[in-house]
LOSEFI-957004 format. One record per residue (C-alpha): x, y, z. Coordinates in steps of 0.001 Angstrom, whole numbers, plus 500000, padded with zeros to 6 digits. Example, Ala and Ser with C-alpha at 12.3 -4.5 7.8 and 13.67 -1.06 7.14 Angstrom:
% residues 2
<site><u>512300</u><v>495500</v><w>507800</w></site>
<site><u>513670</u><v>498940</v><w>507140</w></site>
This chain:
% residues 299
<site><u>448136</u><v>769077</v><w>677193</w></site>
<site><u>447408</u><v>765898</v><w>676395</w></site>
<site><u>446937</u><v>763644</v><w>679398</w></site>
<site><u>447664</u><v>760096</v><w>679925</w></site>
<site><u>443995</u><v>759030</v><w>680164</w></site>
<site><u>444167</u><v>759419</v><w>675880</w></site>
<site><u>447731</u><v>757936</v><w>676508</w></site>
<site><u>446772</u><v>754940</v><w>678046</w></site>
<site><u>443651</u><v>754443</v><w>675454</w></site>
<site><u>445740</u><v>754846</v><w>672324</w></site>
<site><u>448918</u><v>752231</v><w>673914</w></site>
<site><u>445833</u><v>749683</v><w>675371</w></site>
<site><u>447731</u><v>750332</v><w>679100</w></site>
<site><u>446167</u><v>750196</v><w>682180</w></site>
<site><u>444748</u><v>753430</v><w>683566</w></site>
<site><u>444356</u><v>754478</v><w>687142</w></site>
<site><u>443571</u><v>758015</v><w>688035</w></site>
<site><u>446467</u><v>760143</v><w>686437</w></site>
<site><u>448616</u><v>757138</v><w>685746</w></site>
<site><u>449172</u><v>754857</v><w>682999</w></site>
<site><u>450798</u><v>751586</v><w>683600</w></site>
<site><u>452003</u><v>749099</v><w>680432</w></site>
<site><u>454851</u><v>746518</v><w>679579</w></site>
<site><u>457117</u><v>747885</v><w>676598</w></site>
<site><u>459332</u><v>745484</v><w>674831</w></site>
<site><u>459519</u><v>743714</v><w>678257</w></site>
<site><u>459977</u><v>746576</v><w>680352</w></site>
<site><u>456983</u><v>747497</v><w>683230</w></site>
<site><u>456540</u><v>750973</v><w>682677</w></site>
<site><u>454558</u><v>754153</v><w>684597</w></site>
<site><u>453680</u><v>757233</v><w>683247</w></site>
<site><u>452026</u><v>759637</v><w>685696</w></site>
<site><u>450740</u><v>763080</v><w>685106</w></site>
<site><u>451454</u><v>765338</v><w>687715</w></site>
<site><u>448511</u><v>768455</v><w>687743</w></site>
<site><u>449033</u><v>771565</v><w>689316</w></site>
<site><u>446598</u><v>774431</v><w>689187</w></site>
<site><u>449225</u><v>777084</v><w>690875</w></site>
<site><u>452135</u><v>776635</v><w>688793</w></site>
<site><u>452310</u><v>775535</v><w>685239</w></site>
<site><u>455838</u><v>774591</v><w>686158</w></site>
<site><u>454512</u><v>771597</v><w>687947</w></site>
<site><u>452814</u><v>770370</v><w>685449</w></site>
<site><u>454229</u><v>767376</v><w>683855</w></site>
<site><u>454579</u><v>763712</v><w>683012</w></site>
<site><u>456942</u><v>761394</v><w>684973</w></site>
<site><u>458101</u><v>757821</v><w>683049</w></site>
<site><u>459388</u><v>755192</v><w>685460</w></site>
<site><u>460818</u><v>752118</v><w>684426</w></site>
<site><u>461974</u><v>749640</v><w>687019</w></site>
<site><u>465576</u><v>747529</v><w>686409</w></site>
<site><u>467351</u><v>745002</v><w>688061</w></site>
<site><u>470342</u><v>746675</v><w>689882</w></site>
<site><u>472305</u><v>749196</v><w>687714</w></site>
<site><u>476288</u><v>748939</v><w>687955</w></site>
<site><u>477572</u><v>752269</v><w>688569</w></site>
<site><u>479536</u><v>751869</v><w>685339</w></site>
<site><u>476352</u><v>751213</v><w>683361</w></site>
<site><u>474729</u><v>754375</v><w>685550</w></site>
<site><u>477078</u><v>756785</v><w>684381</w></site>
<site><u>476980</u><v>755773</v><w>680536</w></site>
<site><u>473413</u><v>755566</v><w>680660</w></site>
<site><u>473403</u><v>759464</v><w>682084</w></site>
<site><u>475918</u><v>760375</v><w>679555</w></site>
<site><u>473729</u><v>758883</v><w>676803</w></site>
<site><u>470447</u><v>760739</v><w>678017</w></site>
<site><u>472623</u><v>764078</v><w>678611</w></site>
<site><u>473455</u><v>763906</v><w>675046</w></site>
<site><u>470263</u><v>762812</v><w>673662</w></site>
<site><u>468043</u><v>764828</v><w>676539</w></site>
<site><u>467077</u><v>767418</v><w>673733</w></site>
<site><u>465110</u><v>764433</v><w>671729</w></site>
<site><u>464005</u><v>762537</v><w>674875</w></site>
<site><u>462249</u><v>765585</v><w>675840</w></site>
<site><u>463713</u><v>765658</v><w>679405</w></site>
<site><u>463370</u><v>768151</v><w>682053</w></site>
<site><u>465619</u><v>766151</v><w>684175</w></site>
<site><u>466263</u><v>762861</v><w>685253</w></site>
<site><u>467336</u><v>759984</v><w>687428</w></site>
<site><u>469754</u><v>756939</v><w>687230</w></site>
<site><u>468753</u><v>755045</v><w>690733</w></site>
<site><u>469305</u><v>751234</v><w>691586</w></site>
<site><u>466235</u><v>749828</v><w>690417</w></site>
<site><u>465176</u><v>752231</v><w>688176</w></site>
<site><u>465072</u><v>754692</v><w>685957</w></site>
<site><u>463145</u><v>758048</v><w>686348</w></site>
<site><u>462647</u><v>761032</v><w>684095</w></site>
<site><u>460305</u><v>764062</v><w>683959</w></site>
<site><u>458820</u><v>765235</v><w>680575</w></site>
<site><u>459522</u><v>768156</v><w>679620</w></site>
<site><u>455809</u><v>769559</v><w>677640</w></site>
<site><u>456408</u><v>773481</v><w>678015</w></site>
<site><u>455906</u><v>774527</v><w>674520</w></site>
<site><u>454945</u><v>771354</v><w>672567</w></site>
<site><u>452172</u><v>768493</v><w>673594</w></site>
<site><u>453797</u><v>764750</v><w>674501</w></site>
<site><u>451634</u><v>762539</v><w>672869</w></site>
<site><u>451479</u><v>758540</v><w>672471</w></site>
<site><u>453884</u><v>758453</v><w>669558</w></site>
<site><u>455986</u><v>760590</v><w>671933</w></site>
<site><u>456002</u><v>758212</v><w>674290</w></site>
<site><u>456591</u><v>755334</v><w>672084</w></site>
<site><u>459957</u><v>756917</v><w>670572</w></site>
<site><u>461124</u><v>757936</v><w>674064</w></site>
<site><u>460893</u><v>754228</v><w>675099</w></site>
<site><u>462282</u><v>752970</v><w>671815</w></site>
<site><u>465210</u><v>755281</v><w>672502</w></site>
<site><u>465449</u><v>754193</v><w>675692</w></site>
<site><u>465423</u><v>750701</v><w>675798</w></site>
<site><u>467588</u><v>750054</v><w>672670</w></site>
<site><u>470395</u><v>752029</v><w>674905</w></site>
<site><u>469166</u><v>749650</v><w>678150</w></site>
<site><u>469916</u><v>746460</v><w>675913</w></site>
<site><u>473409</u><v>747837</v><w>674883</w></site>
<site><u>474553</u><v>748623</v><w>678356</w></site>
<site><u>472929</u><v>744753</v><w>679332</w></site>
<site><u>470400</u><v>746158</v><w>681508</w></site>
<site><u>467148</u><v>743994</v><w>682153</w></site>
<site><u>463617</u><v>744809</v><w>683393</w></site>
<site><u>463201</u><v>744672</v><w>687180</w></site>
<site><u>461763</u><v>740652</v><w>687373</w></site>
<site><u>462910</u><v>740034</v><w>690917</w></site>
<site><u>461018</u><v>741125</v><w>694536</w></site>
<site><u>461575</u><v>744860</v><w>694627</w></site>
<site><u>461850</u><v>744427</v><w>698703</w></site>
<site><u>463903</u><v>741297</v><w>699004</w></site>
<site><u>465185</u><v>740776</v><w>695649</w></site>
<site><u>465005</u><v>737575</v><w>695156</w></site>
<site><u>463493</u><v>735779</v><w>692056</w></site>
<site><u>459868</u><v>734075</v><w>691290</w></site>
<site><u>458057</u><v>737499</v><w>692105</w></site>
<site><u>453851</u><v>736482</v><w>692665</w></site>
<site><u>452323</u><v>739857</v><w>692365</w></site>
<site><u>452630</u><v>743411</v><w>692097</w></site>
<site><u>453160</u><v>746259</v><w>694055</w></site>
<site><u>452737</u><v>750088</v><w>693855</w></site>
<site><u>455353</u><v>752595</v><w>695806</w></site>
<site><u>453963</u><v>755782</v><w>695229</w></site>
<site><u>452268</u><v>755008</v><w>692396</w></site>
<site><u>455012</u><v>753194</v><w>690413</w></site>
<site><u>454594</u><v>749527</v><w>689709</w></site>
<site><u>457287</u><v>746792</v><w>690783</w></site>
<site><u>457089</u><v>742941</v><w>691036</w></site>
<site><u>456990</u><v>741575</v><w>694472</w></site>
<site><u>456451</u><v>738858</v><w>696509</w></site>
<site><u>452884</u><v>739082</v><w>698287</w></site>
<site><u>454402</u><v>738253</v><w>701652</w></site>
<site><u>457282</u><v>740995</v><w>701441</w></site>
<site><u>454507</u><v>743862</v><w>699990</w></site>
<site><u>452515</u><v>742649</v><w>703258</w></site>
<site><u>455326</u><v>743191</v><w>705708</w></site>
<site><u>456195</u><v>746364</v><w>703746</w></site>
<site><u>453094</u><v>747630</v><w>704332</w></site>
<site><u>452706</u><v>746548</v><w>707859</w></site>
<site><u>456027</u><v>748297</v><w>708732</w></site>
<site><u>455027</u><v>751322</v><w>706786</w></site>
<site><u>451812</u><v>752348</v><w>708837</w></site>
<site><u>454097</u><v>751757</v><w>712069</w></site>
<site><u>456219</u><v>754136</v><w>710659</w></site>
<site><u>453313</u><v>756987</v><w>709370</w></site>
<site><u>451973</u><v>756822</v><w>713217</w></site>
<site><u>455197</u><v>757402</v><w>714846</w></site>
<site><u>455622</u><v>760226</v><w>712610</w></site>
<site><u>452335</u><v>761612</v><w>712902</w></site>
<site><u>452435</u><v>761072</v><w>716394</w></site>
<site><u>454927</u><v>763135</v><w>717052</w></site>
<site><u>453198</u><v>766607</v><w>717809</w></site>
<site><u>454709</u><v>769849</v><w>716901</w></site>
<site><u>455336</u><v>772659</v><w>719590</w></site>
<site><u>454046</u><v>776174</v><w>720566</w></site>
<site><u>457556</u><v>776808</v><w>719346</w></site>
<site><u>456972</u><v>775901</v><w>715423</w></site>
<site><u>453788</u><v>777419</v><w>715033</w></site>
<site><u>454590</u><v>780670</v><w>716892</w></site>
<site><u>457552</u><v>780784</v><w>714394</w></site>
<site><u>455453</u><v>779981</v><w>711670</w></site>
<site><u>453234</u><v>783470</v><w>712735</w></site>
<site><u>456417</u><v>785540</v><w>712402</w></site>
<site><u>457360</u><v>784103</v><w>709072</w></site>
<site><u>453598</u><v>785314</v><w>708364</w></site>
<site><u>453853</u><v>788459</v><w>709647</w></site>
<site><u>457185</u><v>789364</v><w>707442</w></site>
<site><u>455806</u><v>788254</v><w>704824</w></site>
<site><u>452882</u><v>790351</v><w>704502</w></site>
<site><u>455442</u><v>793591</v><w>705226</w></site>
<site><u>456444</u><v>794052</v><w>701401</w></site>
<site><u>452656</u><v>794209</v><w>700891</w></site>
<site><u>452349</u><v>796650</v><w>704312</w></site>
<site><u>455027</u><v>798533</v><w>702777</w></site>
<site><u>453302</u><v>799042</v><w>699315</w></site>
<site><u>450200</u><v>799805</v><w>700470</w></site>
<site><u>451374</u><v>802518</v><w>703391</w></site>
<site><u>453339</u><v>803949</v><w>699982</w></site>
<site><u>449981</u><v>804302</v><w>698191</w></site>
<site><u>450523</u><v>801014</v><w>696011</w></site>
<site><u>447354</u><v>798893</v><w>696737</w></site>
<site><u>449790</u><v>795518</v><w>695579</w></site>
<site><u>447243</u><v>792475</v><w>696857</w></site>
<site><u>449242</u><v>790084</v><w>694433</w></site>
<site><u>452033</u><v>790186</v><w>697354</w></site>
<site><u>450094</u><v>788604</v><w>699789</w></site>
<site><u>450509</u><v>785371</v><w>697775</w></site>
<site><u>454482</u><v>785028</v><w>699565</w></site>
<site><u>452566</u><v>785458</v><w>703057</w></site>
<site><u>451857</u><v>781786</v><w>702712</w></site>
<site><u>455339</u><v>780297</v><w>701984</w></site>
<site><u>456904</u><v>782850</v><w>704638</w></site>
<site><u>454957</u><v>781117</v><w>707196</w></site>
<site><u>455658</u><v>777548</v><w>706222</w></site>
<site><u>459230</u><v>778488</v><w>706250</w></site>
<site><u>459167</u><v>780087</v><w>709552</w></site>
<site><u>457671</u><v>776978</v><w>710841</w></site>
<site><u>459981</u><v>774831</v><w>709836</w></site>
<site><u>462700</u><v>776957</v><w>711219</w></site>
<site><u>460851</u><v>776369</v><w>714056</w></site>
<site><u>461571</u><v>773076</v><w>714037</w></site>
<site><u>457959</u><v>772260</v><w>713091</w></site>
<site><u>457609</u><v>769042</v><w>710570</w></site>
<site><u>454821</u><v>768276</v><w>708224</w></site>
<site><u>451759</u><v>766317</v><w>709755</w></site>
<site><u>447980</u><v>766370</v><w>708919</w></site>
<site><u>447119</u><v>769273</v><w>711005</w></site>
<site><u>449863</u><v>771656</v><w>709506</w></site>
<site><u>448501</u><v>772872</v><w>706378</w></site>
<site><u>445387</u><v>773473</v><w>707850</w></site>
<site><u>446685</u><v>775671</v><w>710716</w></site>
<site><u>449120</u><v>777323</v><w>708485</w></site>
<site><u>446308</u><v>778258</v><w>705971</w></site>
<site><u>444323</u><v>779550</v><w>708898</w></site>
<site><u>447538</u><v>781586</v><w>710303</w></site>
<site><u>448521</u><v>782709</v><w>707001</w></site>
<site><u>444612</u><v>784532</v><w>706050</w></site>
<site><u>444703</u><v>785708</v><w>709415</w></site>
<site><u>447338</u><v>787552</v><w>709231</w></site>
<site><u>446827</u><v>788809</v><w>705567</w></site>
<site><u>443387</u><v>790093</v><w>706980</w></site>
<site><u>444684</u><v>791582</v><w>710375</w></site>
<site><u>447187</u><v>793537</v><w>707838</w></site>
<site><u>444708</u><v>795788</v><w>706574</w></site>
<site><u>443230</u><v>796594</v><w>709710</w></site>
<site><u>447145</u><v>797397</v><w>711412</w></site>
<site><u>447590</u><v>799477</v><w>708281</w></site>
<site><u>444763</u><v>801307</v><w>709082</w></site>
<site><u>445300</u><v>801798</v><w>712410</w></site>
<site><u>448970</u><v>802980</v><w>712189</w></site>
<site><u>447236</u><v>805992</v><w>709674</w></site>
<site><u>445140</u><v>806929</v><w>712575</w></site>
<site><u>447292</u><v>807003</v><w>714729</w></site>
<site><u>449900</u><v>808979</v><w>712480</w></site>
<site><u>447090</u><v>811417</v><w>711956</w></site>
<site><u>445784</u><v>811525</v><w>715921</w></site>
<site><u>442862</u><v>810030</v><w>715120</w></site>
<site><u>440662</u><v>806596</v><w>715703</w></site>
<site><u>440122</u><v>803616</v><w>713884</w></site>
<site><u>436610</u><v>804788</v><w>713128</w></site>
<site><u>437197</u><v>808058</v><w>712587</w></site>
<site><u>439503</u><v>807086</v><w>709604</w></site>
<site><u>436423</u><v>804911</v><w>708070</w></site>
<site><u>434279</u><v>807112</v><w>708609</w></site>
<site><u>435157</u><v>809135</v><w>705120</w></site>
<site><u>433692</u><v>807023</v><w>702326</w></site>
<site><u>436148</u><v>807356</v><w>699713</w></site>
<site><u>438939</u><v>805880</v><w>702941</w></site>
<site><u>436216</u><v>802992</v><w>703665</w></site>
<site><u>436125</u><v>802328</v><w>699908</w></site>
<site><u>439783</u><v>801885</v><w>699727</w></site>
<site><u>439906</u><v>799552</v><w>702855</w></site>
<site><u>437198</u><v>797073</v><w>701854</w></site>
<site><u>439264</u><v>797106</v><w>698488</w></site>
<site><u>442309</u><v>796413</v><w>699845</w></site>
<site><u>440642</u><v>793652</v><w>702325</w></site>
<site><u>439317</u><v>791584</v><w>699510</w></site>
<site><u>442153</u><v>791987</v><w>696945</w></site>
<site><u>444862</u><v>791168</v><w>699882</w></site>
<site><u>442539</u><v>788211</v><w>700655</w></site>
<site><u>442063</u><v>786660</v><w>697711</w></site>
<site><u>445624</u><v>786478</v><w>696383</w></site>
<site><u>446262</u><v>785580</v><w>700194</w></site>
<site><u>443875</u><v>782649</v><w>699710</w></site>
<site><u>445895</u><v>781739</v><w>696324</w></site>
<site><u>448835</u><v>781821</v><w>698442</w></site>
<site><u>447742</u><v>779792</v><w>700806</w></site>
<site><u>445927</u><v>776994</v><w>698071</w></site>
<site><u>449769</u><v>776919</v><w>696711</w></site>
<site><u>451538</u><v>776275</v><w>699794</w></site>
<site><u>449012</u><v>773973</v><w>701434</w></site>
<site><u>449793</u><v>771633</v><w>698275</w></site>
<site><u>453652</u><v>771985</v><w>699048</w></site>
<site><u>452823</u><v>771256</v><w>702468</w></site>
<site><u>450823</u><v>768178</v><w>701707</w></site>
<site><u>453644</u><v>767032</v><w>699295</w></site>
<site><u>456037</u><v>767183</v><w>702169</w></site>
<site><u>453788</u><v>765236</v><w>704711</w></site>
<site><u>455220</u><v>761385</v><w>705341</w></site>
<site><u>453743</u><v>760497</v><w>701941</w></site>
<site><u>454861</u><v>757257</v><w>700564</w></site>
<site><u>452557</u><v>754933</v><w>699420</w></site>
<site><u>452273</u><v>751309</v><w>699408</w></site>
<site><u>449552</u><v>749423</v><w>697843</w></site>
């Protein structure tokens, strides 16, 4: 994959982590490269390109045009908004590299100037003209006024601590240990059926954060942590309740069952495969859960 660090080098655009930002033909444009390490499905370049407001007439010509060229714009999908224009890049089975990018903006922008729509000059909060500075909403770059980015950002931390101030209940988290708990069954199941199947502890995870929000439970700090910790837990306390429910099948104890080394063999194998795809369960959902924390971002 070729990432937009060698982007940005080869265009002569400003870098910043995992994001490129540069001015094409007129037009302020972001590329970001979005990284995941548990799903190659989330890997993949977003282009932003900020507009002054888009007519609802020029919106739907402009999604016709990229429907019918989307093969050659290399789109997974994309999005017509207001003030811009966002599309994900679609690098599955072939690279996207800086001539890539160059043709997708040529493409682009010659069907922007047709439809008469102009780079985003004006205050992306108040809209008004002679724009002093930038600013960055999660990550994508917009002219601004500095004292409208100011209040933005003022208003935005009041609004992250009300949010993260509001604690979740005994209610959310006790529904996120049932969503646990039934997800680890299709792995009870397998195993009680003499299929040692760790990979399906990786679900156990996502059942839990589901059950939590059912719960009525909403993203904050704290949550991924606690879910993580719920979610090994359980995964863990599996193996031993598996156990348990042989002795008892067979009249026997907990010990007694461990006791014969070719049973204590199995157990510490199923405790450390069930736990590690558990943990790669949990590293996979804990992203998800960050993602859905109150996460814009105003610089």
């Amino acid at each position: 994959m070729a990432f937009v660090k060698k982007i940005a080098a080869d265009l002569n655009w400003d870098l910043n982590k995992n994001t490129a930002y540069g001015v094409y033909k007129g037009f302020q444009v972001t590329l970001s490269q979005n990284v995941s390490y548990t799903n190659s499905q989330n890997n993949f370049k977003l282009l932003s390109i900020p507009l002054e407001p888009v007519s609802a007439e020029a919106a739907g010509m402009l999604q016709n045009y990229v429907v019918a060229n989307k093969k050659e714009l290399r789109f997974i999908d994309f999005a017509v908004e207001k003030h811009m224009f966002s599309a994900r890049l679609n690098e599955m089975f072939k690279q996207i590299k800086s001539e890539h990018v160059i043709n997708i903006l040529d493409l682009l922008i010659k069907e922007f100037q047709e439809l008469g729509l102009t780079p985003k000059t004006t205050c992306v909060y108040c809209n008004e003209e002679e724009s002093d500075t930038f600013t960055y909403i999660n990550g994508i770059k917009f002219p601004a006024h500095d004292r409208c980015k100011q209040e933005a950002i003022r208003k935005h931390e009041e609004t992250k601590k009300e949010i993260e101030g509001e604690p979740n209940g005994m209610k959310s988290y006790v529904a996120g240990i049932i969503g646990a708990v039934i997800g680890v069954i299709p792995y009870a199941i397998g195993v009680w059926f003499g299929w040692y199947i760790g990979l399906l502890t990786i679900i156990t995870g996502f059942a839990a954060y589901k059950g939590f929000q059912m719960g009525g439970g909403h993203a904050v700090k704290s949550t991924k942590y606690i879910l993580s910790a719920i979610t090994l837990a359980v995964v863990i306390l599996s193996n031993f309740g598996i156990i348990e429910f042989i002795a008892i099948q067979y009249g026997v104890s907990f010990a007694d069952v461990l006791s014969f080394q070719e049973l204590r063999d199995i157990f510490y194998e199923m405790l450390a495969m069930s736990a590690l795809f558990g943990l790669i369960g949990v590293i996979a959902v804990f992203v998800k859960i960050k993602r859905d924390e109150f996460n814009t971002v105003i610089e």
